[in-house]
N, C-alpha and C positions, 0 to 999 in steps of 0.2 A: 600933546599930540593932536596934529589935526585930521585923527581917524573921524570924529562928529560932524565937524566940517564936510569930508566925502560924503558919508552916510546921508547928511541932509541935500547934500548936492546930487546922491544919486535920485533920492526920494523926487525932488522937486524936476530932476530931467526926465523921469521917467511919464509923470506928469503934463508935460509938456510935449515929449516927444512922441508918445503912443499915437496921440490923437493926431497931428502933425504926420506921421506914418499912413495912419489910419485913412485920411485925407488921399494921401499919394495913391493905397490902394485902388479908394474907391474914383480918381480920377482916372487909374489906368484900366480900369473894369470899364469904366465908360469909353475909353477912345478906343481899346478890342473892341468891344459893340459896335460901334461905328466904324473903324475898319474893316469887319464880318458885314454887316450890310451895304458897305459899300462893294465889297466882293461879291457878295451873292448877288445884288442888284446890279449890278455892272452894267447889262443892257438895257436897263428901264433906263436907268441916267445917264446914258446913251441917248436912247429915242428919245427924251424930256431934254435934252442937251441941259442937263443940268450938271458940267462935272465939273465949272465953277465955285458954283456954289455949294456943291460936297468936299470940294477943295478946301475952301475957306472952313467948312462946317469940320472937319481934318483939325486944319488948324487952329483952330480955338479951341480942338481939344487938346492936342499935343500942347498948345503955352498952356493952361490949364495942368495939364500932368508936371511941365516945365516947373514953373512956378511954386506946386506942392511941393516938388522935390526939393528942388532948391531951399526951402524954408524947412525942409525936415533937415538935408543937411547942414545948413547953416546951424541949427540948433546942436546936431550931435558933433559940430567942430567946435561949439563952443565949450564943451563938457569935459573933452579929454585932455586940454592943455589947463583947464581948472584941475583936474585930477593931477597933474605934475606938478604945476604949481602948487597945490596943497602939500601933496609927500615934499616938493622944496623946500617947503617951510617949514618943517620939520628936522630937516636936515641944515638947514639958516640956523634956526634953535640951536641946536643940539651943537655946532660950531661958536655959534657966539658964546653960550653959559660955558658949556663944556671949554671952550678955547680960553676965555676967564680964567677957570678952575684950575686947566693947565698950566696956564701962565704964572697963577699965585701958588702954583707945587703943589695945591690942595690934590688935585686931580693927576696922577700918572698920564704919561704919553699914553703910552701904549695901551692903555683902559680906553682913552678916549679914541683913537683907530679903532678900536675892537665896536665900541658902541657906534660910531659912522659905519663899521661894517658890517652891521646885526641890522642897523637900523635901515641900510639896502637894502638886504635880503629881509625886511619884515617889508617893505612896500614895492616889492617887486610882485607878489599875485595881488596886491590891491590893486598895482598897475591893467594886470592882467584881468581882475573882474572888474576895470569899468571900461575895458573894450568889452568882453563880452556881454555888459550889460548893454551895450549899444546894440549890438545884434539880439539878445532877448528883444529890446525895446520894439524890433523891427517884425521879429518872428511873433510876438502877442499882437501887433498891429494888423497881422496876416490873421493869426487864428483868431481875432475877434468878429472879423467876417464869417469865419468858420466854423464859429459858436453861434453866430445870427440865423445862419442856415440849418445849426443842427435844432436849434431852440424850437423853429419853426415847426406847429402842430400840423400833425399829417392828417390830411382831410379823410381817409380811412384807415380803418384799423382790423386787425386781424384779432379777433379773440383768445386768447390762452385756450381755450377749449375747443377753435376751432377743429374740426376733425377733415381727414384727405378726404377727395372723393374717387370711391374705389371703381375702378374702370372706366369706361367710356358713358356718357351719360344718352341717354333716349334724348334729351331736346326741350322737354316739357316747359314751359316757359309762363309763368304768371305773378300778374302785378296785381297787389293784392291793395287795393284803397292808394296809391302812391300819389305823395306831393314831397315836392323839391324845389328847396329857392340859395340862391350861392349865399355865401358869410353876408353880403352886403346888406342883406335883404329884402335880396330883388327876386321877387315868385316866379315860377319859371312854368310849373306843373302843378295840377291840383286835383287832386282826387280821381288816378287815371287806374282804370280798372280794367284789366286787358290780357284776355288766356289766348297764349299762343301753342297751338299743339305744336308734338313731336313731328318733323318734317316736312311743316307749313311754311310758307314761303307769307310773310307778314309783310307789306309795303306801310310807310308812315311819309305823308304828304299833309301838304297843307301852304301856308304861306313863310314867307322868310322869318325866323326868328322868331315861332311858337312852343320851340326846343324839343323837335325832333330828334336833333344829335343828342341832346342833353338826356331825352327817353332812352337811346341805345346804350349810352356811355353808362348808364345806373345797372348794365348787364353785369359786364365784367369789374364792376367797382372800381372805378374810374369817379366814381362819388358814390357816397349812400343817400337814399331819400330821409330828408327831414319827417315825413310819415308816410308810413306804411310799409312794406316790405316784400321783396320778388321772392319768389320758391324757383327753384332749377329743379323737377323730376319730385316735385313733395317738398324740397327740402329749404329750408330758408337760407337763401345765400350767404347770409352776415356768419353762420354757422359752417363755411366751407372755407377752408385756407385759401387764402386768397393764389395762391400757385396751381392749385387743384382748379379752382375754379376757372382761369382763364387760359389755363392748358385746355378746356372745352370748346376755346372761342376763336375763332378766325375772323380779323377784320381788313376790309380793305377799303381805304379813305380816298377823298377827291385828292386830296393834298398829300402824295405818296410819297415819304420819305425812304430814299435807299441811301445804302453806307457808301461809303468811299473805300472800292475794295473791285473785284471781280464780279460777271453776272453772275458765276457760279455761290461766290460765298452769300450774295444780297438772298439766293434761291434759298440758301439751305441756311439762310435764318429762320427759317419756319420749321428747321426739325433737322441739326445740325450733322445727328448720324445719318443720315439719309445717303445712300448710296448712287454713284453715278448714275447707274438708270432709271431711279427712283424720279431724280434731280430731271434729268432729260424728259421722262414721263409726265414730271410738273409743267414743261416749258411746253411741251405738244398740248396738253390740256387746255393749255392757255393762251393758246396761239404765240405764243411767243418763240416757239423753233424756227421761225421764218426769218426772222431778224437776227437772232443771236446767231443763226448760221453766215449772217453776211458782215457783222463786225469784223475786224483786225482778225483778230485771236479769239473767235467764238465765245464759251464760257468764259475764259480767262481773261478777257477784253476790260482791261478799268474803266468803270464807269464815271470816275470823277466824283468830286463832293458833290451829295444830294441828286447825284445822277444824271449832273449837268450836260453827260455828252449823248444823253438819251432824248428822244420825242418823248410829248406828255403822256400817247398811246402808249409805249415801247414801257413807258414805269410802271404804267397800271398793269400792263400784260403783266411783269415782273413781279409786281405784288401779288398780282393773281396767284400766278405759281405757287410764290411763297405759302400763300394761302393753302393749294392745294398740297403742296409738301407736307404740308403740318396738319391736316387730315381730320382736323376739328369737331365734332355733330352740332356748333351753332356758328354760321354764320353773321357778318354784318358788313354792310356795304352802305356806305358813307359817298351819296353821290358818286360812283364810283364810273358813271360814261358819263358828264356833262363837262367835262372840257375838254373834250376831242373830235375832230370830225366826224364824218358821217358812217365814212367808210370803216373807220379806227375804230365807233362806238358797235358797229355789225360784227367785227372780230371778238371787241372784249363782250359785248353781248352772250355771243356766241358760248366763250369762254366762261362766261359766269352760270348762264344754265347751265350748260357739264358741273361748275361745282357743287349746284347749288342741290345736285341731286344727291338724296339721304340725309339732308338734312336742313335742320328750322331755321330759316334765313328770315332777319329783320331789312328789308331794303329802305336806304333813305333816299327819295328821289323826287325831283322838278317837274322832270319832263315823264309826263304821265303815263306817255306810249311804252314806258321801259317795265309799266307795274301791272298793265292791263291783265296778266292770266295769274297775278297773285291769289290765294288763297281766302285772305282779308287787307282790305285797305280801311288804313285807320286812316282817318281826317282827323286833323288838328287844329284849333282855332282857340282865342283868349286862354291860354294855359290847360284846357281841357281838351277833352274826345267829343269832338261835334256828330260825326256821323262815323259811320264802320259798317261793313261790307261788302260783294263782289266789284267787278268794275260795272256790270249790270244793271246789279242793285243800287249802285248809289245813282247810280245817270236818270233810273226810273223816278229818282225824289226829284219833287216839282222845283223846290226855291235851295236844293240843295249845294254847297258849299262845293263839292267834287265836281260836280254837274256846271256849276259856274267858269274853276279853273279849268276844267279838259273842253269847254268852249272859249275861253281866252286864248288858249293855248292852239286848239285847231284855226284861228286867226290867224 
C-alpha cells in the first residue's frame, strides 16, 4: 500500500508549504500598508508630485505578493496530483498481482472486483484529507501571524488583586521618585517627583523630546515606570484595574483621531449612553455647535476615515466634546491648540478652560502663552524636573530654562 508513501508526502508538503504561505502573508500585510498610506496621504503625494514613484513603490509590492503566491501555489499543485498518483499505484498493484491471480484461477473474479471496489472507497477520504490538508497548510500559515501577536508581552499588566475604584475620584495626583526608559534602553525620565493637587491645572513644557508626553502617558498606564510609582487620591495606580482607572481620565491629543462614522457617534464615544442633549450640551461647550450646525446633515454628517472631511480646528473641537461627554476628574491635553490658526486656537482655548474647570488638568504645551495662569509649570530638561513654578516665578529666575524659552518665543 502506498498509505507511507502519502503520510511522508504529506509531512514533507507541509514543511514546505507553511512557510511559502507564511511569505504570502506577510507580503500582503506589507502592500495593505502601503496602499493605507498611500490613501491617507493622498495630498502630501500630491503637493511632493510624488504619485510616480508611489506608483512604482505599489508595484514592487504587488510582483512581491505576485511572486510569493505563485510559489506557494505552484508547491500545493504539486502535492495533490502526487496524492492520486500514489492511491493509482495502489490500484496498478492491486490489478497486476490480483489480475495474475485471476488469470491463474488462484483468485475469483469476483473477489478481485470486490477488492478494486473496497480499495476506492478506502482512498477516497485520503483523497479528501490531502485537499484539506492544503487549506490547514494555509489556515496555520494565517494563525502563525496570530500567534506572533498573541505571544507578544503586553507592556502592562493588570494585577489579579487589582481592585475597582469606587466612585468618582478627587484628582489627587503624585509621582512618587519615578524613572522610565522604553524596552530598548533608552532613558527617557529619572527620578521625577511631582504632586499635583486635586483641581490644579499642571502645565509640562520644556523642549522637544524631554518626554513630556511619555510623563502624562504613565497616568492612565499607557506604560509603567521602570522605578518608582504614581498614587491617584493615596492609592498606587498599579493596584487600580486598569478600566477603573482610565474611566477617570480624559485626553485630548494634537493628533486627533475620529472614527469613520457620524459627528454624533465620534461625540458619544466618550460616554456612549449619553443622551441627545447631553451630546448637543458637549458640542456648545466646546464650540463646536457653530459648525456641526452648517454641515450636510448636522450630527449625522459622515465625517470620513480619520475625519478627513473635517478642518484640524473642527476635530479638536470634536474631541473636545468627547472629552466633555465623558465627564472625567483628570484631564490631559496633548498640545491640543498648536496646529491651528489663530482664531481656531481662541475658540478651542475657549473651550478647554470650560472643561478644565473641576478638575486636575496635566497640559502639554509649546507655545507658552496657552500655560501662563497654570497652577504649576513644570520645566523639563536632560530626563529630569529642571525648575517648577508659577509663570511669575519662573521668569523672576535669572539664567532660568522657562525664562529663556518664553524670550525665544516672544521673538
Amino acid at each position: 500500500t502506498p498509505i507511507p508513501l502519502i503520510v511522508l508526502s504529506m509531512r514533507i508538503f507541509a514543511r514546505r508549504v507553511r512557510p511559502a504561505f507564511r511569505e504570502r502573508q506577510r507580503q500582503l500585510a506589507e502592500l495593505n500598508a502601503t496602499l493605507g498610506d498611500n490613501l491617507l496621504g493622498i495630498r502630501e503625494i500630491k503637493a511632493f508630485t510624488q504619485e510616480e514613484r508611489e506608483a512604482l513603490r505599489i508595484e514592487k509590492h504587488i510582483n512581491r505578493y505576485r511572486d510569493s503566491l505563485l510559489h506557494a501555489l505552484r508547491l500545493m499543485a504539486t502535492f495533490q496530483p502526487f496524492v492520486e498518483f500514489s492511491s493509482s499505484l495502489g490500484t496498478v498493484i492491486l490489478i497486476y498481482f490480483g489480475g495474475r491471480l485471476a488469470f491463474q484461477r488462484v483468485l475469483p473474479l469476483e473477489d478481485l472486483i470486490a477488492f478494486f471496489l473496497y480499495l476506492d472507497l478506502f482512498y477516497q477520504p485520503v483523497r479528501a484529507l490531502s485537499g484539506a490538508w492544503e487549506g490547514i497548510q494555509q489556515a496555520l500559515a494565517g494563525a502563525d501571524r496570530v500567534a506572533d501577536l498573541l505571544a507578544e508581552e503586553p507592556e502592562v499588566y493588570q494585577s489579579p488583586k487589582a481592585i475597582e475604584l469606587a466612585g468618582r475620584a478627587k484628582g489627587h495626583l503624585h509621582f512618587h521618585n519615578v524613572s522610565f526608559r522604553y524596552s530598548d534602553g533608552d532613558t527617557v525620565l529619572e527620578h521625577i517627583e511631582l504632586d499635583v493637587p486635586a483641581n490644579s491645572v499642571v502645565a509640562l513644557v520644556g523642549p522637544t523630546g524631554v518626554g513630556k508626553t511619555t510623563l502624562a502617558s504613565l497616568i492612565p498606564r499607557f506604560y509603567d515606570p521602570t522605578e518608582g510609582f504614581i498614587t491617584l487620591d493615596g492609592q498606587d495606580i498599579r493596584n487600580l484595574t486598569l478600566k477603573s482607572l482610565r474611566q477617570q481620565i480624559s485626553i485630548v491629543l494634537q493628533d486627533v483621531f475620529l472614527f469613520h462614522g457620524t459627528v454624533r457617534d465620534n461625540i458619544l464615544f466618550g460616554r456612549p449612553d449619553a443622551t441627545e442633549e447631553e451630546v448637543k450640551q458637549a458640542a456648545v461647550i466646546a464650540n463646536a455647535m457653530e459648525f456641526i450646525e452648517r454641515l450636510p446633515n448636522g450630527f449625522d454628517t459622515v465625517i470620513g476615515e480619520r475625519g478627513v472631511k473635517l478642518s484640524g480646528g473642527q476635530k479638536q473641537r470634536l474631541a473636545i466634546a468627547r472629552a466633555v461627554l465623558k465627564d472625567a476628574p483628570i484631564l490631559i491635553l496633548d498640545e491640543a491648540t498648536s496646529s491651528v490658526d489663530m482664531e481656531t486656537e481662541v475658540l478651542i482655548q475657549q473651550a478647554l478652560e470650560r472643561l478644565m474647570v473641576g478638575r486636575t488638568t496635566i497640559v502639554i504645551a509649546h507655545r507658552l502663552s496657552t500655560v501662563r495662569n497654570a497652577d504649576l509649570i513644570v520645566v523639563l530638561e536632560g530626563k529630569r524636573i529642571r525648575e517648577m513654578g508659577t509663570h511669575e516665578e519662573l521668569l523672576a529666575l535669572p539664567n532660568g530654562l522657562y525664562r529663556h524659552l518664553n524670550e525665544v518665543q516672544g521673538k
